[in-house]
N, C-alpha and C positions, 0 to 999 in steps of 0.2 A: 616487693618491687613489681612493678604492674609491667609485665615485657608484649600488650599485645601488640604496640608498633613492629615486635620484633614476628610474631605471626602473620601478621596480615600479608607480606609479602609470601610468605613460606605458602598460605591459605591460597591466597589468590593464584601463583605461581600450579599451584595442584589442582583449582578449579579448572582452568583454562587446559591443561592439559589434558583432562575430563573431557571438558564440552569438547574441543578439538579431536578425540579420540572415540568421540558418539557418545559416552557417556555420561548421558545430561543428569541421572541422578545424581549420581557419587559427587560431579561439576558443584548442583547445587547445595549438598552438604555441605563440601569447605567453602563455597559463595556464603553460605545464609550465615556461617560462623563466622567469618570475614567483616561481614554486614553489619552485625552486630555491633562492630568496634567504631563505630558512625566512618564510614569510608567517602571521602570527596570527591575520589575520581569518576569521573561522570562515564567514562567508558567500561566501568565495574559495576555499577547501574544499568546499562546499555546490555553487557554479555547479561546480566540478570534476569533483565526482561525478557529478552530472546529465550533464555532457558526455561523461564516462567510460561511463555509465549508454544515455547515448542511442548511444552507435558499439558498443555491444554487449557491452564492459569490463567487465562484472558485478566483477570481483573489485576490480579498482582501485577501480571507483567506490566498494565499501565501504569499503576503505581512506581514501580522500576524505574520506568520512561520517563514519568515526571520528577520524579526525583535526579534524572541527568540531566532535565530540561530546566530545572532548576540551578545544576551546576553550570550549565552550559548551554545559558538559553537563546545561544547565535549558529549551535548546529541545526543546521537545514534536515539532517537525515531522522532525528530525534521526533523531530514533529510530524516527519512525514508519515516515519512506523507507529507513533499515537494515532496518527488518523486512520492510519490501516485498525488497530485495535481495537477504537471504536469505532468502526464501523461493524469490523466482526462480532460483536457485541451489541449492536445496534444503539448504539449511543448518538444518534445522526448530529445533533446539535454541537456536542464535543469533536465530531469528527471534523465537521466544518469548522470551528475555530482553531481545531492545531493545522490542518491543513490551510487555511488564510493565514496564520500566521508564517507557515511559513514560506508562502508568497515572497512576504516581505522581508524575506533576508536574501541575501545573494546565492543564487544556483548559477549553474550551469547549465546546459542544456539539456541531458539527462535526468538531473534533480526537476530541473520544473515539466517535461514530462512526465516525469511519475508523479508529482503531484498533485498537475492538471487530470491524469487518469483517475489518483483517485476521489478526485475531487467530480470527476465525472459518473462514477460509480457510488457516492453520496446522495447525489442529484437523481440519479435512479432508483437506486433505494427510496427514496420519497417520493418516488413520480414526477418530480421535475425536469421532464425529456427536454426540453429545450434548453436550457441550464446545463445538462450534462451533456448534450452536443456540442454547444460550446465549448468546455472545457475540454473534450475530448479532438474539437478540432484542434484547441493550443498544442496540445500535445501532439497533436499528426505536426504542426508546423515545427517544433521542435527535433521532432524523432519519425522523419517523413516514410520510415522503412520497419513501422511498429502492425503487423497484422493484427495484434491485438485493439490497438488502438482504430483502428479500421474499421475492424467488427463491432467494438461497442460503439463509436460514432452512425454505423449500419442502422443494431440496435434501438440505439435510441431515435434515429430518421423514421423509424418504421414506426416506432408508437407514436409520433407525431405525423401519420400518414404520407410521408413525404415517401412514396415508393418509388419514385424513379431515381432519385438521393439517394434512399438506400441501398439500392442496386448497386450503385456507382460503389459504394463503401464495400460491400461486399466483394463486389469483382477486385477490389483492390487486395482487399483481404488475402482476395483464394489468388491471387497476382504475386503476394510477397510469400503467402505460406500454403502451395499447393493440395495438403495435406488437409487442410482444416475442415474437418468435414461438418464441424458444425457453421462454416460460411458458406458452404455449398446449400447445405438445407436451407440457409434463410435466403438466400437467392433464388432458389427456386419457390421457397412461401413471397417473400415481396412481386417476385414474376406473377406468380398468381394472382395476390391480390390487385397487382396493378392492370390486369386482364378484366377483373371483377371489377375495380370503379372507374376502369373506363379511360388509364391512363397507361403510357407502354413506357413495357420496362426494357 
């Protein structure tokens, strides 16, 4: 008599208590024996990828991903961590389709910030500063109190010479997160250069 319906709860039940207790090996042990027994719930995919994700796996853990994205292809958070994946990966093409897709399903106001960021950070990775301003303004309009979002909006002002823009982003930056010392330093490099072609920062 075949009992693994009657495993896979016991499996999963001890992975989760693994990942949650830092121990993403042993986690992934009863996961990947779990796995086997073809599992639907798309949040058992989800913790998979993450553990995939955290021992350094990039490719499985997408695989994970899409396999939730599969069971559950109207979670917003699912496409967003795909586009995080490949990007880490440099898969830019794939990055931008899970990320537009999930555009188009319903966020909230935090979801489509981090969307648009990383969708701004895409647009970087390939050299398209203007493209990733963009996106990284949606996200300041969304999440007006994001220092991060600040800085790579700065960022990308700057490699499109726009240095008295960048400035502004910056000041913002070191405005929301006093600390950031890497928005001080490009404050002072945009100052500069905006000294050198003649325009004030």
């Amino acid at each position: 008599l075949d009992n693994s319906d009657d495993q896979r709860p016991v499996l999963l039940a001890k992975a989760r208590v693994m990942a949650e207790s830092g121990n993403n090996q042993e986690a992934l042990h009863h996961l990947e024996i779990a796995l086997d027994m073809d599992i639907h719930d798309h949040s058992v995919w989800e913790l998979a990828g993450e553990l995939y994700a955290s021992s350094g796996n990039i490719e499985t853990a997408r695989n994970a991903y899409n396999r939730a994205c599969q069971i559950a292809p109207l979670v917003p958070r699912y496409h967003l961590r795909l586009g995080q994946l490949c990007l880490q990966s440099e898969h830019f093409d794939q990055a931008l389709a899970h990320l537009n897709q999930a555009t188009t399903l319903e966020l909230d106001s935090d979801e489509q910030a981090q969307v648009q960021s990383e969708l701004g950070r895409v647009f970087e990775a390939l050299g398209q500063f203007d493209r990733a301003y963009k996106a990284y303004s949606v996200a300041i309009q969304q999440q007006p109190r994001s220092a991060s979002n600040h800085f790579r909006a700065g960022v990308a002002l700057k490699q499109l010479k726009d240095y008295d823009s960048a400035a502004g982003m910056f000041k913002k930056a070191i405005e929301l997160d006093p600390k950031n010392v890497d928005a001080h330093r490009q404050l002072a490099a945009v100052s500069a250069l905006g000294l050198v072609s003649g325009t004030a920062v």
